[in-house]
Backbone atoms as SQL, in Angstrom:
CREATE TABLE atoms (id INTEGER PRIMARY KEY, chain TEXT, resi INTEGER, resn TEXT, atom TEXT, x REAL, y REAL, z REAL);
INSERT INTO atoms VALUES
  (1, 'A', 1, 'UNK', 'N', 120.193, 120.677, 91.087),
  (2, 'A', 1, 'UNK', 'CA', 119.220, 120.339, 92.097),
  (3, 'A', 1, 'UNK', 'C', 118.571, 121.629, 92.594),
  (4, 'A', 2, 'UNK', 'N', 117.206, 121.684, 92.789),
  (5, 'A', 2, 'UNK', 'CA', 116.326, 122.668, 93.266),
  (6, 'A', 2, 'UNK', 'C', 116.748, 122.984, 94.562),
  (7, 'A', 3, 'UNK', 'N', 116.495, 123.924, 95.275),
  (8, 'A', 3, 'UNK', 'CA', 116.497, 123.927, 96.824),
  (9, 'A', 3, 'UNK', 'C', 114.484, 125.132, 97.005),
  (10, 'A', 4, 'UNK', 'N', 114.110, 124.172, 98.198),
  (11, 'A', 4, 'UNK', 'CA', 113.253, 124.715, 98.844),
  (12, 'A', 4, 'UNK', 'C', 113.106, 125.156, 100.326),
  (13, 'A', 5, 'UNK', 'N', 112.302, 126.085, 99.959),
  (14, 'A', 5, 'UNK', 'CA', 112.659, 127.248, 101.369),
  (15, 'A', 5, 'UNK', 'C', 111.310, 127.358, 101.956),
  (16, 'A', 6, 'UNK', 'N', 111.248, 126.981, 103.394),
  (17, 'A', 6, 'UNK', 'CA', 110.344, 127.332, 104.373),
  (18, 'A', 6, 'UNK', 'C', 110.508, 128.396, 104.959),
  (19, 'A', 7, 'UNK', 'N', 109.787, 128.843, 105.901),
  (20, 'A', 7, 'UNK', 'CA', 109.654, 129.708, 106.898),
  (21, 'A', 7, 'UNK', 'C', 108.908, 129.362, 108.032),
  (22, 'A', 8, 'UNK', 'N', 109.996, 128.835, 108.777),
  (23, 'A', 8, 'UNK', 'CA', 109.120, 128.106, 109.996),
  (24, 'A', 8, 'UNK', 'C', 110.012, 128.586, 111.360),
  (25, 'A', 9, 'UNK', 'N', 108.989, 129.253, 112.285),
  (26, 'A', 9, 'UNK', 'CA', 109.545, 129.218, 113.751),
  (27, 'A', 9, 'UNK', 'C', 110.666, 128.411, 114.129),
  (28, 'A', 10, 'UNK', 'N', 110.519, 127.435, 114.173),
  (29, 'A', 10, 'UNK', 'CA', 111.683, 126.403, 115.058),
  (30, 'A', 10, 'UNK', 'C', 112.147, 125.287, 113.483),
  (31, 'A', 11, 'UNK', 'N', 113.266, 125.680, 113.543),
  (32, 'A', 11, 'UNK', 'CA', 113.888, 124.556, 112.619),
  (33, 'A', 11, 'UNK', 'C', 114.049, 123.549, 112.871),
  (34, 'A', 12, 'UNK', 'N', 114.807, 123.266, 114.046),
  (35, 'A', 12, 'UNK', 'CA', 114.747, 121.335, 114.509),
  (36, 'A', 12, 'UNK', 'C', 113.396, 120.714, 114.137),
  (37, 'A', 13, 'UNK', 'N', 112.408, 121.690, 114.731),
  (38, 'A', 13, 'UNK', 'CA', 111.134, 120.743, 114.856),
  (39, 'A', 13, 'UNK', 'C', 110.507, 120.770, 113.934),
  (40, 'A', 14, 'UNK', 'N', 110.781, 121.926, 113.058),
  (41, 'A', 14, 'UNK', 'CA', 110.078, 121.406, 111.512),
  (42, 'A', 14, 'UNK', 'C', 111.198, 120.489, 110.742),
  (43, 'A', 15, 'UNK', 'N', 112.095, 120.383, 111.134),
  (44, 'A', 15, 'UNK', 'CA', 112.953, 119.038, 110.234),
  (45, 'A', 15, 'UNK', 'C', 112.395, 117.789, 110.639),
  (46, 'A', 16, 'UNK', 'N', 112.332, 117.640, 111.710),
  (47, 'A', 16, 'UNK', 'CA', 111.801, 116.528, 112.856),
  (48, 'A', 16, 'UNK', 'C', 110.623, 116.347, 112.000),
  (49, 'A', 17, 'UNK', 'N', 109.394, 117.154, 112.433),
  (50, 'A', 17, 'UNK', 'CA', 108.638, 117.070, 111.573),
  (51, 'A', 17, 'UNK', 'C', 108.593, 116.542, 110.177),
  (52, 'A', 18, 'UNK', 'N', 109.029, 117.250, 109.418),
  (53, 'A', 18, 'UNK', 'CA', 109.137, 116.504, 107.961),
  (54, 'A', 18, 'UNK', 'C', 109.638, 115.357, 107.760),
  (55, 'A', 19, 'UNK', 'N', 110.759, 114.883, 108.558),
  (56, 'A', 19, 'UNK', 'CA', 111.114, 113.654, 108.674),
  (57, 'A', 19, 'UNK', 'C', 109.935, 112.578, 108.448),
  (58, 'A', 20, 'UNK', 'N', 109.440, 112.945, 110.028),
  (59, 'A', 20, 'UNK', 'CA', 108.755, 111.803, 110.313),
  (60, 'A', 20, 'UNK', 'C', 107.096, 111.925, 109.012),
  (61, 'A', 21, 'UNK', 'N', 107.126, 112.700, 108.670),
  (62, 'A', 21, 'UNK', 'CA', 106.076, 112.688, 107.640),
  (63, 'A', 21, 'UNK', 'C', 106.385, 111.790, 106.244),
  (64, 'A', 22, 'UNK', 'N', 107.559, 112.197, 106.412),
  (65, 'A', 22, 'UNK', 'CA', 108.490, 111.658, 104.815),
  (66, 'A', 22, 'UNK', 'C', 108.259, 109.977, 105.165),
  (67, 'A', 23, 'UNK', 'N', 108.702, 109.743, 106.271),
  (68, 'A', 23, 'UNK', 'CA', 109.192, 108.246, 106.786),
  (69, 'A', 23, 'UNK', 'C', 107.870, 107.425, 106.566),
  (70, 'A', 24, 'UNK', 'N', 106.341, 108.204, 106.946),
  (71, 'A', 24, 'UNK', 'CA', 105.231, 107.446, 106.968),
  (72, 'A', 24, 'UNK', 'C', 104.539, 107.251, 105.649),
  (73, 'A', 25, 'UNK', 'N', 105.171, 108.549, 104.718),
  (74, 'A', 25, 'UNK', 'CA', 104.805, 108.552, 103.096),
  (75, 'A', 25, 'UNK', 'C', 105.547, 107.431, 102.621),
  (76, 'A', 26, 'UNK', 'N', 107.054, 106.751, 103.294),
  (77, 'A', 26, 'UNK', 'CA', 107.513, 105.951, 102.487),
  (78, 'A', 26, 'UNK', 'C', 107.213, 104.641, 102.757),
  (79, 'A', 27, 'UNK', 'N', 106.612, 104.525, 104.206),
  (80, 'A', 27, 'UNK', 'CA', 105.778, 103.716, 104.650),
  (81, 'A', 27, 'UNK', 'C', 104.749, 103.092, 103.602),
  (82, 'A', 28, 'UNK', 'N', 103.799, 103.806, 103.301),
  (83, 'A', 28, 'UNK', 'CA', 102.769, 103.401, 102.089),
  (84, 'A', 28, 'UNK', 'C', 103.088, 103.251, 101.324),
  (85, 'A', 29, 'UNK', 'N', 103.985, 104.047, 100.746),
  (86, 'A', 29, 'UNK', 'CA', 104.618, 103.868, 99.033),
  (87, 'A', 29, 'UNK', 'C', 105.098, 102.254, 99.117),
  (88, 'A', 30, 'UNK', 'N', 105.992, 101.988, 100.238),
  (89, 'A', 30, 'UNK', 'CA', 106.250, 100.803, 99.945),
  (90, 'A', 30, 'UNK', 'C', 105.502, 99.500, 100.321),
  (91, 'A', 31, 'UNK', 'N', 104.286, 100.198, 101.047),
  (92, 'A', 31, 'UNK', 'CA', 102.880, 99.014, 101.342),
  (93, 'A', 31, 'UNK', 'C', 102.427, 99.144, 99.443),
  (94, 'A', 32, 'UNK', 'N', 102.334, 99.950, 98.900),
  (95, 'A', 32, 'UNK', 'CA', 101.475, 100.058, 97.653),
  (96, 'A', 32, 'UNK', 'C', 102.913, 99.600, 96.711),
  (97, 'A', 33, 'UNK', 'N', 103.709, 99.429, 96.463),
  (98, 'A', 33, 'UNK', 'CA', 104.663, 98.948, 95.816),
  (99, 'A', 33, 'UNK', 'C', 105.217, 97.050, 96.072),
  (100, 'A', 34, 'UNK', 'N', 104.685, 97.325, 97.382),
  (101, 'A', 34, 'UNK', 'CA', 104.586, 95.413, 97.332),
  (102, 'A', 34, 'UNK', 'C', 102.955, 95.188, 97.073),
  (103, 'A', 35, 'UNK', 'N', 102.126, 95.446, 96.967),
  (104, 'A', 35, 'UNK', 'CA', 100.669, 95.125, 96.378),
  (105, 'A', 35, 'UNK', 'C', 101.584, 95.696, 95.141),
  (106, 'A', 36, 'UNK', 'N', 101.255, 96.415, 94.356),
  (107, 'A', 36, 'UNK', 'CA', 101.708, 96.252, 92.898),
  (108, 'A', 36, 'UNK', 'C', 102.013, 94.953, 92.321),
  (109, 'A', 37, 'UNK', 'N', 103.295, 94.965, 92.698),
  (110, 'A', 37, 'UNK', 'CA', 104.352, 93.506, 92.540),
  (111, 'A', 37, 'UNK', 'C', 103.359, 92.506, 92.590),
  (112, 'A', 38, 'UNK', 'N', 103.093, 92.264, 93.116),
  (113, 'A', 38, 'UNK', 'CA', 102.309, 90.813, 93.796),
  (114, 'A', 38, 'UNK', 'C', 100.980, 90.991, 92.657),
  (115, 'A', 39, 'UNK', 'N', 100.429, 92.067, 92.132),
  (116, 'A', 39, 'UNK', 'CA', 99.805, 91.649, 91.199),
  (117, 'A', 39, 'UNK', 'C', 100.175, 91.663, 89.467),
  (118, 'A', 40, 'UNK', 'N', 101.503, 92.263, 89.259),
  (119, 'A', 40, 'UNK', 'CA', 102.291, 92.144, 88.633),
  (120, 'A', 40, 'UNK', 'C', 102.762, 90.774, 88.086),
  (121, 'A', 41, 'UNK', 'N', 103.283, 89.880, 89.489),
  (122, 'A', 41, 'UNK', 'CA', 103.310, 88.460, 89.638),
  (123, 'A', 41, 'UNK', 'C', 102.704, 87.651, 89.093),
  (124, 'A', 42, 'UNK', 'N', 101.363, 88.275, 89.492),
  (125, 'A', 42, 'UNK', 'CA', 100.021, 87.208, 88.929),
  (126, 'A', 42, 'UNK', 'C', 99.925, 87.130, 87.658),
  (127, 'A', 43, 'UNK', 'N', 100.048, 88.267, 86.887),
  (128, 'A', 43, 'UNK', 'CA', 100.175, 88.144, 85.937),
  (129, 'A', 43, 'UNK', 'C', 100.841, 87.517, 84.713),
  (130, 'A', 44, 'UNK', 'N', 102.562, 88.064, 85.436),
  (131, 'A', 44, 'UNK', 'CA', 103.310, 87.050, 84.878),
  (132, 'A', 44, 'UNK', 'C', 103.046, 85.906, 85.185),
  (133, 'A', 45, 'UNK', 'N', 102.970, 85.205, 85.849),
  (134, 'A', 45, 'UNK', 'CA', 102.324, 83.696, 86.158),
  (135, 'A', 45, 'UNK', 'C', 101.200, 83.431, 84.883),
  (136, 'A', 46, 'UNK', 'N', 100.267, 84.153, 85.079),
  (137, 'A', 46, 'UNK', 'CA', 99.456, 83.592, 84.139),
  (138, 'A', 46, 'UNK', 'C', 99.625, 83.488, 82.723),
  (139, 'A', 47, 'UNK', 'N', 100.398, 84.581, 82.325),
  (140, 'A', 47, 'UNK', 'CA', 100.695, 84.637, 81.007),
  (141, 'A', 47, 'UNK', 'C', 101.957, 84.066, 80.745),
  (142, 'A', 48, 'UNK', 'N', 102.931, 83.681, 81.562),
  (143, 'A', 48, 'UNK', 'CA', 104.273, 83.219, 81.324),
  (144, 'A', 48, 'UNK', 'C', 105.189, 84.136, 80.469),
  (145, 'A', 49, 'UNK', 'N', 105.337, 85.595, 81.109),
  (146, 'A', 49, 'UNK', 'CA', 105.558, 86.679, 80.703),
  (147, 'A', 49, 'UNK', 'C', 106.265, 87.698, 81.346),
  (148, 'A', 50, 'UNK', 'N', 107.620, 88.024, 81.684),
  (149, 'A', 50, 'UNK', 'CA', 108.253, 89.082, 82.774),
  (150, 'A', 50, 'UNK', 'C', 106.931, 90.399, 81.925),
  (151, 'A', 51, 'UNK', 'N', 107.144, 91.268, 83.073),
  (152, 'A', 51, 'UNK', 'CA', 106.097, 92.642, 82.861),
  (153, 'A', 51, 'UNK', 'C', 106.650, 93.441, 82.319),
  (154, 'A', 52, 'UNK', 'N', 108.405, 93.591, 82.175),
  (155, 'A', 52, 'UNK', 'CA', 108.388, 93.953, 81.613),
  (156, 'A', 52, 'UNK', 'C', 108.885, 94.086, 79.933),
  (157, 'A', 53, 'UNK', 'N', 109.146, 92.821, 79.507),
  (158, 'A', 53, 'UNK', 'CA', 108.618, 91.992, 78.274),
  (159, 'A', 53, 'UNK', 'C', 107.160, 92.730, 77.613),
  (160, 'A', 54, 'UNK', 'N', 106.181, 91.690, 78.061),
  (161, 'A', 54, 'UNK', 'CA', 104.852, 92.492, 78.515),
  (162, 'A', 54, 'UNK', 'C', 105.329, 94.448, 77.895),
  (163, 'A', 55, 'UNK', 'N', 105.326, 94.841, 78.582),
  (164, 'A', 55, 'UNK', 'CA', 105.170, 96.269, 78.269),
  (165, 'A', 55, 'UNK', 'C', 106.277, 96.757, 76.934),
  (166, 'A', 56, 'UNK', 'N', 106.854, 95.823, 76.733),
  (167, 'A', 56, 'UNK', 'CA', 107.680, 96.374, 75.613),
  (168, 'A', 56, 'UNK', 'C', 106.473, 96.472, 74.244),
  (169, 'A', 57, 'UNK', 'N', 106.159, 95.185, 74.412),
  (170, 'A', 57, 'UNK', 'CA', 105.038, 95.028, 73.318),
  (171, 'A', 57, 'UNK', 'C', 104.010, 95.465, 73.398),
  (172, 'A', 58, 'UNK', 'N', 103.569, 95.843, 74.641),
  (173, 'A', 58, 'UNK', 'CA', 102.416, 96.641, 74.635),
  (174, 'A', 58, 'UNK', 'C', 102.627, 98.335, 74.203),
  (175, 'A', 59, 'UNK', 'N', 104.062, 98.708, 74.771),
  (176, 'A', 59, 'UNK', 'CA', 104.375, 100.244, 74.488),
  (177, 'A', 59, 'UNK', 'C', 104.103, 100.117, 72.704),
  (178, 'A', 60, 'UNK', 'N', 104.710, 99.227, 72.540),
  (179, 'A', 60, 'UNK', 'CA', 104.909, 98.942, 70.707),
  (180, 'A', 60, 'UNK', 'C', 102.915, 98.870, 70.126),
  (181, 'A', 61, 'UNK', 'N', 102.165, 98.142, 70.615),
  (182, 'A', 61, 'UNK', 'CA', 101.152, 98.570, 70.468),
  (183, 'A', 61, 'UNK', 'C', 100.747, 96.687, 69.756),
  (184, 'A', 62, 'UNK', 'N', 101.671, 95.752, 70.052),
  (185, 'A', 62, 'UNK', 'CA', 101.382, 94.394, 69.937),
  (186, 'A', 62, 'UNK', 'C', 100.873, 93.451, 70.926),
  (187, 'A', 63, 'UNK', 'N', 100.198, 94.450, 72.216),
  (188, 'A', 63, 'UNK', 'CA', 100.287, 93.490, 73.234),
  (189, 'A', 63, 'UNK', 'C', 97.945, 93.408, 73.281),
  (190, 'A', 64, 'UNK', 'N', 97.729, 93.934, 72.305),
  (191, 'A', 64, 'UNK', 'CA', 95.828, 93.847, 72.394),
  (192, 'A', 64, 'UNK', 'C', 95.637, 94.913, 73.415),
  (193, 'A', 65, 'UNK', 'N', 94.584, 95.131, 72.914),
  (194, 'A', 65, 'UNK', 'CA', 93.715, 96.345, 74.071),
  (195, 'A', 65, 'UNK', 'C', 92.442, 95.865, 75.018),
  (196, 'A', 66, 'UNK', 'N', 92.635, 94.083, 74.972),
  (197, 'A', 66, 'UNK', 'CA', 91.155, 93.528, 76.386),
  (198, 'A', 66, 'UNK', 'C', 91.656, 94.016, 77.545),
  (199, 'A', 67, 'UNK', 'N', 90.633, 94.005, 78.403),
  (200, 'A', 67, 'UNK', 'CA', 90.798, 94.246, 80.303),
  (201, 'A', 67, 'UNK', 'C', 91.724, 94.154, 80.384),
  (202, 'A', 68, 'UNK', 'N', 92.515, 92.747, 80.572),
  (203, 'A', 68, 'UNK', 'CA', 93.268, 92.225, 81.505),
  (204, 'A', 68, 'UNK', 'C', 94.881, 92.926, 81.015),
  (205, 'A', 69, 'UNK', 'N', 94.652, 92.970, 79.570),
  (206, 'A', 69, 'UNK', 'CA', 96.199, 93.796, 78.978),
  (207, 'A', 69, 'UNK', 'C', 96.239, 95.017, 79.477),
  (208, 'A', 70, 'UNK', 'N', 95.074, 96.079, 79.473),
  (209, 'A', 70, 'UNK', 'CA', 94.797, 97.543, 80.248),
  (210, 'A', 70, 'UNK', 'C', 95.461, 97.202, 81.700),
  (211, 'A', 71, 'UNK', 'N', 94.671, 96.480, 82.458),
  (212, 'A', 71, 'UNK', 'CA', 95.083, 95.743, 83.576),
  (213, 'A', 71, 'UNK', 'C', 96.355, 95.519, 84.138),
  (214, 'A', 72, 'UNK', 'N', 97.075, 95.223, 82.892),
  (215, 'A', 72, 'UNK', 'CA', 98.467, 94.766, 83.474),
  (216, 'A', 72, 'UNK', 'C', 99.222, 96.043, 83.021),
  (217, 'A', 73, 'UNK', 'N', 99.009, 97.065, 82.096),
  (218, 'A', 73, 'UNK', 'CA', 100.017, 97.811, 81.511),
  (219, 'A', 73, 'UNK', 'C', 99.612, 99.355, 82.742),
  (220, 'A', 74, 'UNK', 'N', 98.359, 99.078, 83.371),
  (221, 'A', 74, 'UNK', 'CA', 98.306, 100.238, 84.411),
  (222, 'A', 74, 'UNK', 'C', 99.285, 99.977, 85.598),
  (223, 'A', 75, 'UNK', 'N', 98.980, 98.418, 85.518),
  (224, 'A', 75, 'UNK', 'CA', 99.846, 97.849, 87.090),
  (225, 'A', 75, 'UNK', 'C', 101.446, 98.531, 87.213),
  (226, 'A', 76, 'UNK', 'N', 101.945, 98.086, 85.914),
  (227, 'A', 76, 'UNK', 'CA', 103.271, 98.260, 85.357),
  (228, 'A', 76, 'UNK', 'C', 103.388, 99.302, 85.351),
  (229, 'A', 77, 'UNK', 'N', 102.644, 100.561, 84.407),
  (230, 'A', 77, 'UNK', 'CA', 103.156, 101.810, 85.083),
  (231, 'A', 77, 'UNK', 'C', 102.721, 102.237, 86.452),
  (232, 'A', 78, 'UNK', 'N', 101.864, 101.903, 87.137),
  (233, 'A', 78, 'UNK', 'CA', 101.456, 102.430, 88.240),
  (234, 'A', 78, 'UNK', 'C', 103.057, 102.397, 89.497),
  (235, 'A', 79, 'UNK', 'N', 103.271, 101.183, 89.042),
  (236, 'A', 79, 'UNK', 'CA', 105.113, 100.585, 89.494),
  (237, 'A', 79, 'UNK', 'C', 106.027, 101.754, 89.265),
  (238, 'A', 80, 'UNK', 'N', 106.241, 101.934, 88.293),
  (239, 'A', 80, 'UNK', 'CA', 107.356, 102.735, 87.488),
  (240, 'A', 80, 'UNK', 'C', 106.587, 104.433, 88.592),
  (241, 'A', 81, 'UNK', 'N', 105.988, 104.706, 88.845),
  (242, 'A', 81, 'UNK', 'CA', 105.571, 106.027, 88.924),
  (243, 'A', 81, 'UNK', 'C', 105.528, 105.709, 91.250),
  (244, 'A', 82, 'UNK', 'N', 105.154, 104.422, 91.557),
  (245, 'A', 82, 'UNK', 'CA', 105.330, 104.759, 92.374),
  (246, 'A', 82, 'UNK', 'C', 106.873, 104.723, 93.008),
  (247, 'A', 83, 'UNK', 'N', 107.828, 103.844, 91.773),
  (248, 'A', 83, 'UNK', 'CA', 109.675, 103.751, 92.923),
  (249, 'A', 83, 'UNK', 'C', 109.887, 105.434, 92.584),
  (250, 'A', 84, 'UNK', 'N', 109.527, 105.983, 91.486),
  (251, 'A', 84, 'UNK', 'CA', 110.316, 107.475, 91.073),
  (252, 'A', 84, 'UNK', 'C', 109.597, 108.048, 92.907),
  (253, 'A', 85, 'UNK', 'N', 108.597, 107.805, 92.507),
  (254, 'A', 85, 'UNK', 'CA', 108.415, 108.544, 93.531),
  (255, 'A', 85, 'UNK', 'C', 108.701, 108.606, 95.077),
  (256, 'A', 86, 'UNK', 'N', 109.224, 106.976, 95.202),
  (257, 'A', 86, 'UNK', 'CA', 110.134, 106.705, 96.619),
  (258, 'A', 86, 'UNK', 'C', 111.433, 107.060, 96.559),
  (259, 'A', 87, 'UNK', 'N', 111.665, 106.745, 95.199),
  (260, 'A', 87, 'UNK', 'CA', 113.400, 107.208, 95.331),
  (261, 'A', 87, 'UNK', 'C', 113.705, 109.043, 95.681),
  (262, 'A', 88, 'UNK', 'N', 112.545, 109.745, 94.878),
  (263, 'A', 88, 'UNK', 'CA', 112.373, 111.231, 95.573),
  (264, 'A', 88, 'UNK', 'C', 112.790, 111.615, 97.035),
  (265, 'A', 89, 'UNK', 'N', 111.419, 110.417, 97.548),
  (266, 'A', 89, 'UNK', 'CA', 111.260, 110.700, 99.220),
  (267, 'A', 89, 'UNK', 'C', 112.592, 110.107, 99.871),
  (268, 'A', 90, 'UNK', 'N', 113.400, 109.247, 99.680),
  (269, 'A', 90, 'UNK', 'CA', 114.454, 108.757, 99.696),
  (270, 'A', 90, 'UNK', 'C', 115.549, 110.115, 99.798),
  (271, 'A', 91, 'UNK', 'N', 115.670, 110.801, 98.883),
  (272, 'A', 91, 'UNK', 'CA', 116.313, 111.454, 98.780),
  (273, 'A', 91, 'UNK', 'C', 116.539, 113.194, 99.613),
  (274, 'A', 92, 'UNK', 'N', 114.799, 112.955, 99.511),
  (275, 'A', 92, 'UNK', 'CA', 114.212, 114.334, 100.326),
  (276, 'A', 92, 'UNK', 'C', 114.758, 113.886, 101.838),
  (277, 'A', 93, 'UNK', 'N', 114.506, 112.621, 102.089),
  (278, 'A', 93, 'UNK', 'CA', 114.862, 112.404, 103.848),
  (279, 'A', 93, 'UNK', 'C', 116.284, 112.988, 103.741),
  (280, 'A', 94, 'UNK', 'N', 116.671, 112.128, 102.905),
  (281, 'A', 94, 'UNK', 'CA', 118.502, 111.836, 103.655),
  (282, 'A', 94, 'UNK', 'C', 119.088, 113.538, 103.885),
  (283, 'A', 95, 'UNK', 'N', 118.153, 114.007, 103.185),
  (284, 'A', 95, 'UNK', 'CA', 118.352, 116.024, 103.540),
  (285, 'A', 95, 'UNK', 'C', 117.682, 116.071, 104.968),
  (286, 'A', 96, 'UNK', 'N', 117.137, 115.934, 105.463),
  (287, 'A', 96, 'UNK', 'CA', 116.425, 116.146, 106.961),
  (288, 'A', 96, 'UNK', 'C', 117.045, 115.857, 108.144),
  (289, 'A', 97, 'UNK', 'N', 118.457, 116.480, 108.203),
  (290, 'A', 97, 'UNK', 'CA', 119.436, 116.094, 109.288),
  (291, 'A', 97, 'UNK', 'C', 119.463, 117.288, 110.231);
């Protein structure tokens, strides 16, 4: 594991600080991670298809290249790229004691 180093006047209050920055980043991540889903959903619904089924065959290169397949294989990774990136902030908090 990396360690990063500030240089800040007051330590409480730049932990404090970062905290509460971290807390409002995970705020959105997880407003934009339930919109994901929910259009994720739709999809599977329409196609009668888990997403990630769906992306197996699309990684494989069997799933067509119209809109709506682009569509669904951005959704799907857009997913995958935003939990890495909560589970990060997740991790960055639980350091902010």
């Amino acid at each position: 594991m990396e360690v990063i180093k500030l240089k800040v006047p007051d330590v409480v209050t730049a932990i404090g600080v970062l905290g509460t920055s971290l807390k409002r980043e995970l705020f959105l991540l997880d407003k934009s991670i339930f919109k994901t889903k929910k259009k994720l959903k739709d999809f599977e619904e329409k196609n009668k298809v888990r997403s990630e089924e769906f992306f197996e065959k699309f990684d494989k290169g069997l799933a067509g290249d119209d809109q709506a397949t682009m569509l669904w294989a951005a959704e799907y990774e857009a997913l995958k790229l935003l939990e890495n990136e909560r589970s990060i902030i997740q991790r960055m908090l639980s350091q902010c004691k």
